[in-house]
LUMNUSE-431079 format. One record per residue (C-alpha): x, y, z. Coordinates in steps of 0.02 Angstrom, whole numbers. Example, Ala and Ser with C-alpha at 12.3 -4.5 7.8 and 13.67 -1.06 7.14 Angstrom:
BEGIN
+--------+--------+--------+
!      u !      v !      w !
+--------+--------+--------+
!    615 !   -225 !    390 !
!    684 !    -53 !    357 !
+--------+--------+--------+
This chain:
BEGIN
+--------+--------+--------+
!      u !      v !      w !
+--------+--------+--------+
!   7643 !  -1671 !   2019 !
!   7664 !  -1801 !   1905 !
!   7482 !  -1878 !   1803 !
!   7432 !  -2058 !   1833 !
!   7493 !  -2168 !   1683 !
!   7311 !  -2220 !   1581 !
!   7306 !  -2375 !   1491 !
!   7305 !  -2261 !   1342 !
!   7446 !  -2154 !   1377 !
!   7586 !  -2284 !   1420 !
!   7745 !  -2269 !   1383 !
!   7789 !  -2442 !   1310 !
!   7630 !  -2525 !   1222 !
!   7685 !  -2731 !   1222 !
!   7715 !  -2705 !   1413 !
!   7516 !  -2702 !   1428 !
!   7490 !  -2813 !   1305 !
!   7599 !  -2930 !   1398 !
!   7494 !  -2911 !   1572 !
!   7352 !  -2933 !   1486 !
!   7410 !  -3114 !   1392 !
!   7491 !  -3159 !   1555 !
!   7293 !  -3122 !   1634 !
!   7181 !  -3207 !   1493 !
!   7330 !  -3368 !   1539 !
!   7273 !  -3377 !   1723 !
!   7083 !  -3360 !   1673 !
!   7088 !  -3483 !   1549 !
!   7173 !  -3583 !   1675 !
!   7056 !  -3571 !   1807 !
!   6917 !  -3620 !   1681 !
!   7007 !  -3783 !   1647 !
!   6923 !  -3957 !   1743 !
!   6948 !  -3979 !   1904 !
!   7023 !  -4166 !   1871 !
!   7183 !  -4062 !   1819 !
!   7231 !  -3970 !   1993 !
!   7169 !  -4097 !   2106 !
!   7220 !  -3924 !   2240 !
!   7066 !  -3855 !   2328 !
!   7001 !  -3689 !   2263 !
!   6868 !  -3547 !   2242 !
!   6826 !  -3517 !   2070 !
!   6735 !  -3359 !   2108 !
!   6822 !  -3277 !   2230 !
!   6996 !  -3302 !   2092 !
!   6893 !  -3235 !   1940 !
!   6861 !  -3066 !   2058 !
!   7035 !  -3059 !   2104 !
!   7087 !  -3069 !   1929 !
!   6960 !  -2949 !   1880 !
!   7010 !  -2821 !   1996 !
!   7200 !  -2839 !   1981 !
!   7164 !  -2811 !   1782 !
!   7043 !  -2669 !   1812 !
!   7211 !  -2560 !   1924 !
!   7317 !  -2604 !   1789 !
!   7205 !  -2485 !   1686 !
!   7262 !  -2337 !   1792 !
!   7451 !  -2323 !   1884 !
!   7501 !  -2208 !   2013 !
!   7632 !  -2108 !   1997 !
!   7641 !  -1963 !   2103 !
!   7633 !  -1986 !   2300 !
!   7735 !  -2102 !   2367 !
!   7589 !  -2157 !   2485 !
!   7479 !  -2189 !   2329 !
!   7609 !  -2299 !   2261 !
!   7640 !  -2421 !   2412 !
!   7446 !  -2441 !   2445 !
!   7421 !  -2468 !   2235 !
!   7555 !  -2600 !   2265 !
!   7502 !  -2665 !   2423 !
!   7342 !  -2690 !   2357 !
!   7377 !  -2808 !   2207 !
!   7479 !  -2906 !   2331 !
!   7343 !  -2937 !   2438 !
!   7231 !  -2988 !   2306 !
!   7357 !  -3111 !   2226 !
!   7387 !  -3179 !   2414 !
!   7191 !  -3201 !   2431 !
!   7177 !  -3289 !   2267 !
!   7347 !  -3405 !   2300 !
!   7323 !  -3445 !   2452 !
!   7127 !  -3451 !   2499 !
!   7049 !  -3446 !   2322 !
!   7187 !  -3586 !   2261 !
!   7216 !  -3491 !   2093 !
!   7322 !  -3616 !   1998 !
!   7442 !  -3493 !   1884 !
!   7474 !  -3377 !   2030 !
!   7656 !  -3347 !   1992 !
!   7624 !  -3256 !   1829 !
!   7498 !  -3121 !   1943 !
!   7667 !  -3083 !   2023 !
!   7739 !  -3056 !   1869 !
!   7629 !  -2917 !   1822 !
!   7645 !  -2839 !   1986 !
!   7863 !  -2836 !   1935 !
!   7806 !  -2772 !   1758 !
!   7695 !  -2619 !   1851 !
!   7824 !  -2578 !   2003 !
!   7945 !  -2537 !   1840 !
!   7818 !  -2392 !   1794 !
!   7779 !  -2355 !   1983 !
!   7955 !  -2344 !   2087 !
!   8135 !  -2297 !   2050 !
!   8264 !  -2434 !   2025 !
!   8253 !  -2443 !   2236 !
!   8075 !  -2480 !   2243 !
!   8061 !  -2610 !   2103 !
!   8190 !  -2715 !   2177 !
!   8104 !  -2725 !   2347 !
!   7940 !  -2766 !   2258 !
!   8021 !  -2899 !   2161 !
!   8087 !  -2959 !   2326 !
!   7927 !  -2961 !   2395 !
!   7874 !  -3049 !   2265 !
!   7989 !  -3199 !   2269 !
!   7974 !  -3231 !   2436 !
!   7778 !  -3233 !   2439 !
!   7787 !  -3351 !   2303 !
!   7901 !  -3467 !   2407 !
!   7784 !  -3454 !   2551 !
!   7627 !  -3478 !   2433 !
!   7712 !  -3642 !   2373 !
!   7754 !  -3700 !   2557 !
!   7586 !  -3685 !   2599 !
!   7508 !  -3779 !   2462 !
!   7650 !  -3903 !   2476 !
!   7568 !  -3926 !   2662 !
!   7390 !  -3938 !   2607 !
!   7426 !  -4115 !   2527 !
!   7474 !  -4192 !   2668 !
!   7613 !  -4299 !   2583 !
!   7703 !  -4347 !   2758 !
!   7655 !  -4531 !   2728 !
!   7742 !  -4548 !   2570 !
!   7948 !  -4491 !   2624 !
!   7999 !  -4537 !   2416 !
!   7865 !  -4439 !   2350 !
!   7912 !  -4274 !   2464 !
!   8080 !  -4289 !   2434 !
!   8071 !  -4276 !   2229 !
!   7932 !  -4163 !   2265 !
!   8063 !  -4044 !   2354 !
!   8187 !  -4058 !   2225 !
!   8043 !  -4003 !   2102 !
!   7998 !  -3846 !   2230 !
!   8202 !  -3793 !   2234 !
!   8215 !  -3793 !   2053 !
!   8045 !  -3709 !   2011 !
!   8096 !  -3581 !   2145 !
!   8242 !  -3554 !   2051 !
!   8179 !  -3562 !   1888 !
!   8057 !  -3416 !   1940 !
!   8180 !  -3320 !   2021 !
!   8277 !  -3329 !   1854 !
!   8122 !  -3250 !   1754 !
!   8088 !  -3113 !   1897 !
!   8258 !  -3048 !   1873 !
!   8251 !  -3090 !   1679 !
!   8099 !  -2991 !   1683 !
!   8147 !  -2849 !   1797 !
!   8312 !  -2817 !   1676 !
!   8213 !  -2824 !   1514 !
!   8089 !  -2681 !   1583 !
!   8225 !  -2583 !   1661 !
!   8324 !  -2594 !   1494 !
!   8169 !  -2538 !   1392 !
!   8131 !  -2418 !   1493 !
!   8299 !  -2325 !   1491 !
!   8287 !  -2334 !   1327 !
!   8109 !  -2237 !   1302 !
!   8187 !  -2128 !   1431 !
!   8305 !  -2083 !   1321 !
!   8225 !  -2070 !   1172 !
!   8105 !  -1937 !   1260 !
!   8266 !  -1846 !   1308 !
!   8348 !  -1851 !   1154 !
!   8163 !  -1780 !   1072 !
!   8180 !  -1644 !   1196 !
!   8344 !  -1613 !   1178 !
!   8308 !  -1604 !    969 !
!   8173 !  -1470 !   1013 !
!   8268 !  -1379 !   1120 !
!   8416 !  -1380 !    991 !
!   8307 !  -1303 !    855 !
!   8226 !  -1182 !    975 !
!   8424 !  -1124 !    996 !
!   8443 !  -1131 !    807 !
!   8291 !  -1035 !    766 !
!   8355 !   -904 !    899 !
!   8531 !   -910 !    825 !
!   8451 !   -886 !    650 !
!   8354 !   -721 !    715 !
!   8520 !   -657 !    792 !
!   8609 !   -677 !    636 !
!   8496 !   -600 !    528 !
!   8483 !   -465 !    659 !
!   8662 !   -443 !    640 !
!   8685 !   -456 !    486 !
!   8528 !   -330 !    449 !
!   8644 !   -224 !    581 !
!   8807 !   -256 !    458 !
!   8710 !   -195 !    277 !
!   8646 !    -43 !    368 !
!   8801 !     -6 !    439 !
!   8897 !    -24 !    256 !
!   8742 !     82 !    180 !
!   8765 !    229 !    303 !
!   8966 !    216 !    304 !
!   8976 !    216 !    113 !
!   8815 !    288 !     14 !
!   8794 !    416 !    171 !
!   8985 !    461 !    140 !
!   8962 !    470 !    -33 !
!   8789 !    581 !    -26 !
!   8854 !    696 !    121 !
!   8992 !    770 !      8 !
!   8863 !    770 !   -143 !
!   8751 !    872 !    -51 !
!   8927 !    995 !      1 !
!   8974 !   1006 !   -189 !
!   8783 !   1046 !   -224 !
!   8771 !   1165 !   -111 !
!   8944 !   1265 !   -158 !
!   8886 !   1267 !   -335 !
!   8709 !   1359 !   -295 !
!   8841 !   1471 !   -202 !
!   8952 !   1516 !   -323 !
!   8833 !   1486 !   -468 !
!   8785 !   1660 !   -500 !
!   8933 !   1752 !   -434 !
!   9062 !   1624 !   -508 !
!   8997 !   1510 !   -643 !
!   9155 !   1411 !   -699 !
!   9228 !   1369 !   -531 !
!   9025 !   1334 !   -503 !
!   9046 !   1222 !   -648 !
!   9200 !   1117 !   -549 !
!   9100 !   1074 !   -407 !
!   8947 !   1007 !   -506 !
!   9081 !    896 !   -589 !
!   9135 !    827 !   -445 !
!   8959 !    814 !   -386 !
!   8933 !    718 !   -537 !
!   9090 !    599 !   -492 !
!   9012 !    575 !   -304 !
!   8830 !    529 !   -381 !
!   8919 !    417 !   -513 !
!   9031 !    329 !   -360 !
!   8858 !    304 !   -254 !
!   8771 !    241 !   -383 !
!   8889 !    120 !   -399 !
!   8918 !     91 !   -231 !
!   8719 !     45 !   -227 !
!   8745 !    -66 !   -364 !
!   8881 !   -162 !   -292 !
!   8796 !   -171 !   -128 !
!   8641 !   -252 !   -171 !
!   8697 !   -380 !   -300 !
!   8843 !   -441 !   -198 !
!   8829 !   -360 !     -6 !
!   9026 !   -342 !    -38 !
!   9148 !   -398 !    110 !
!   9282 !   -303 !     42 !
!   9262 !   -101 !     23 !
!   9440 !    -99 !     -9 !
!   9434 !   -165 !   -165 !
!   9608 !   -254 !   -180 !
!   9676 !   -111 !    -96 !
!   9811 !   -106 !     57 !
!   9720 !    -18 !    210 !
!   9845 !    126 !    180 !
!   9818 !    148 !    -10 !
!   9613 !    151 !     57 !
!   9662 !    281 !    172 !
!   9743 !    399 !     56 !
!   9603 !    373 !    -47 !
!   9472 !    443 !     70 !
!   9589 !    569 !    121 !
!   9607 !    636 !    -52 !
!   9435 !    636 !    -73 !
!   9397 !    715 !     89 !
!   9532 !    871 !     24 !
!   9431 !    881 !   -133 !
!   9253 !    905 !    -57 !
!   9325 !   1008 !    109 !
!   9500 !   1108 !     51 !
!   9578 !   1010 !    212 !
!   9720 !    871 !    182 !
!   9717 !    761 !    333 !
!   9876 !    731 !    412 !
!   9897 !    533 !    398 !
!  10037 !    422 !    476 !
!  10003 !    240 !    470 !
!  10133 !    121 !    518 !
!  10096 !    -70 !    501 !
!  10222 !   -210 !    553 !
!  10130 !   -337 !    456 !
!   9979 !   -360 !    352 !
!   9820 !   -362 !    444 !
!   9663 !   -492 !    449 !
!   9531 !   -440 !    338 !
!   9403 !   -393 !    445 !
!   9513 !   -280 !    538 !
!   9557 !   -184 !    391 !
!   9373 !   -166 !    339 !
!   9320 !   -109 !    516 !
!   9474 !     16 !    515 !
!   9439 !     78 !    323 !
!   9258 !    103 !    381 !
!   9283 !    183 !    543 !
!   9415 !    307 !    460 !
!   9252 !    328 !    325 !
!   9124 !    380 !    445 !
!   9232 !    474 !    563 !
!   9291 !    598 !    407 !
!   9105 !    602 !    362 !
!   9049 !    661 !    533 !
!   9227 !    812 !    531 !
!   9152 !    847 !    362 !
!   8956 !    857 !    408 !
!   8960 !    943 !    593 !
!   9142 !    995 !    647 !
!   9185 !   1145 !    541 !
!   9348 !   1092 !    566 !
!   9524 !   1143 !    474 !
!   9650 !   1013 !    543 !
!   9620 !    826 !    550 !
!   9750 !    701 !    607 !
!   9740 !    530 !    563 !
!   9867 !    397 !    632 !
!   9865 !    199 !    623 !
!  10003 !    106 !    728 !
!   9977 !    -90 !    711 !
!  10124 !   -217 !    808 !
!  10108 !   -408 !    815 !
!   9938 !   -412 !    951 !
!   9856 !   -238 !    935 !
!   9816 !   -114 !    815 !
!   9764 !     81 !    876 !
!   9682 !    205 !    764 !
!   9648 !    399 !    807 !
!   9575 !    520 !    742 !
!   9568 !    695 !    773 !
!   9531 !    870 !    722 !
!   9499 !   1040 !    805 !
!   9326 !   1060 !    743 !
!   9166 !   1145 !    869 !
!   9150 !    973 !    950 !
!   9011 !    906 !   1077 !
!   8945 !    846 !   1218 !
!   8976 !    653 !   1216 !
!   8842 !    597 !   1337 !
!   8704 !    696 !   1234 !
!   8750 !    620 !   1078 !
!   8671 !    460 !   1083 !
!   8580 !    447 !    930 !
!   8701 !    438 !    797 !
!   8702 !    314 !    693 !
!   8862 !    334 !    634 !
!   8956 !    348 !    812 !
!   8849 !    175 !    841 !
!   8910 !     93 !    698 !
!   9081 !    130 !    733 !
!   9061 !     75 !    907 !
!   8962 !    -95 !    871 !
!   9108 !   -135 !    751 !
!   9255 !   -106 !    850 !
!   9166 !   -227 !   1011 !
!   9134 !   -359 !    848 !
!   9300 !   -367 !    851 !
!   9344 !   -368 !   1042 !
!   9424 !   -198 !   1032 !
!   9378 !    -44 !   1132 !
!   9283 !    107 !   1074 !
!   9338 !    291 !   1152 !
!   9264 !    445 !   1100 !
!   9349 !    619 !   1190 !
!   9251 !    775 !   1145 !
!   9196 !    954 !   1210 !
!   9103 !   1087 !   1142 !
!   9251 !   1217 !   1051 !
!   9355 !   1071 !   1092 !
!   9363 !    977 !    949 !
!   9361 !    766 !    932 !
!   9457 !    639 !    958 !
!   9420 !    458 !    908 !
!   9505 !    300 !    966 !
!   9511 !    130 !    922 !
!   9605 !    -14 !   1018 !
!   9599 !   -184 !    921 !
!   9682 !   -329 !    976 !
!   9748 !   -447 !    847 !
+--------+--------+--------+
């Protein structure tokens, strides 16, 4: 339910300031000699009916529509009381106000028919005071006198509808100025929430890069690290080998994390073709594991960027995970890219798992949240003693 409109609160300040100089007018006209208006009237009975019309402008209905019609009603009947038995000399401005209030009151409906109203009271108010003088006796004077009441009925007519535009045009203004504020808020709610979901996904992105390339990186450390303690005793100089290639990995992480935090690189490639970052990997994969991955990639053309950084990463993560859990000793890795889709697999004959258990992995979520970034679909096929299988539809 909509609040009454306080003198306060309204929505366009000079539109009360305008009732009220159209009210002090009709007072200070009413206080004027009586030598002036030679019409019969009732000084105190107009001075109440002034008071009170100015008192309900104070306060406006705008909720039921009975409240409205009897708020309206009301400063018609006073204005008819003060016109017609009180002889209030300025009456036509009191309808005036009543036009300026039905604006705030009614829809465009309802102010017309209480402008109507209003011009046709005003016509009868005339005719009656016309018929108080008495000016049958003098046929000259009553017909300029009628040629006055036409064109002063039109002339007021003209300001009613004058008036009625000029409110309704203001008002549809401030109406939408207050939508166009709400609309502003609402747009930088939306941005603010838009800002959060970026930086959510973006937070999402680093921690994805961390885990696919320093976890990479520190997952065969820890393999060469633990070889060496192996062999250390027993075989000291191939012991020797695998701390040197520890010492590579560390060296590669470490700059990894440098790279990463000054720059939050787009491209882990680094210049290189997706197959060239393949190999890569793969030969690195041989060195910490003994086991050269079987690789076929075909490519028609050269792929978008973030394609080839999804693919290079998923292809990262997946030979981390064969190299962490699978105990495998094959691994098949094939790329086949036409003009609209790219598919990557890859597969080895390690212990496997149970898919549907496996749902904290970071890793397996990474690789899923980036294939559905790009609009592509995410399989996983896997069994305990059953080995892996990982595929990756992406259209292009």
């Amino acid at each position: 339910m909509k609040r009454p409109i306080h003198v306060r609160k309204y929505p366009i300040r000079f539109l009360i300031y305008l009732e009220w100089i159209l009210l002090v007018i009709v007072l200070l006209s009413e206080a004027l000699p009586s030598w002036i208006f030679r019409l019969p009237r009732l000084s105190l009975l107009n001075f109440l009916c002034i008071a009170a019309l100015g008192v309900m402008g104070l306060r406006l209905p705008t909720s039921r529509q009975l409240y409205k019609v009897t708020y309206t009603s009301l400063q018609i009947g006073l204005i008819l009381l003060a016109s017609v038995v009180g002889g209030v000399r300025l009456f036509p401005m009191l309808y005036l106000i009543v036009v300026i209030r039905s604006c705030f009151i009614f829809e465009q409906l309802g102010r017309l028919i209480v402008t109507g109203i209003a011009f046709a009271l005003f016509l009868v108010s005339v005719k009656y005071r016309v018929e108080t003088l008495n000016l049958s006796a003098f046929p000259a004077v009553q017909q300029g006198l009628g040629f006055i009441l036409f064109g002063s009925a039109l002339l007021f007519g003209m300001v009613l509808a004058f008036l009625l535009l000029l409110v309704n045009a203001v008002l549809s203004e401030n109406h939408a100025r207050e939508k166009l504020a709400i609309a502003h808020e609402q747009l930088r709610h939306y941005a603010l929430r838009i800002e959060d979901i970026a930086t959510l996904q973006e937070r999402n992105r680093i921690a994805r890069d961390i885990h696919d390339s320093l976890g990479h990186f520190l997952t065969a450390l820890n393999l060469q690290l633990e070889t060496a303690l192996k062999l250390w005793q027993s075989n000291p100089a191939k012991a020797e080998k695998f701390l040197a290639e520890a010492k590579r990995l560390a060296a590669t992480a470490l700059q990894e994390v440098r790279q990463s935090v000054s720059a939050l690189r787009s491209d882990p490639l680094q210049g290189q073709s997706l197959k060239e970052a393949i190999t890569s990997l793969t030969e690195e994969f041989h060195r910490t594991t003994g086991i050269l991955p079987d690789c076929s990639i075909q490519l028609e053309s050269p792929l978008p960027a973030d394609v080839t950084t999804t693919i290079y990463r998923i292809v990262q993560e997946a030979l981390t995970n064969i190299c962490k859990y699978a105990a495998a000793t094959e691994v098949n890795i094939k790329i086949q890219a036409t003009t609209s889709q790219l598919c990557l697999t890859v597969q080895d004959n390690g212990v496997g798992f149970i898919v549907d258990s496996n749902t904290t992995g970071f890793g397996l979520q990474g690789m899923r949240e980036r294939t559905l970034a790009l609009r592509g679909q995410f399989e996983i096929d896997s069994a305990l003693a059953s080995g892996c299988q990982i595929t990756v539809n992406i259209p292009i």
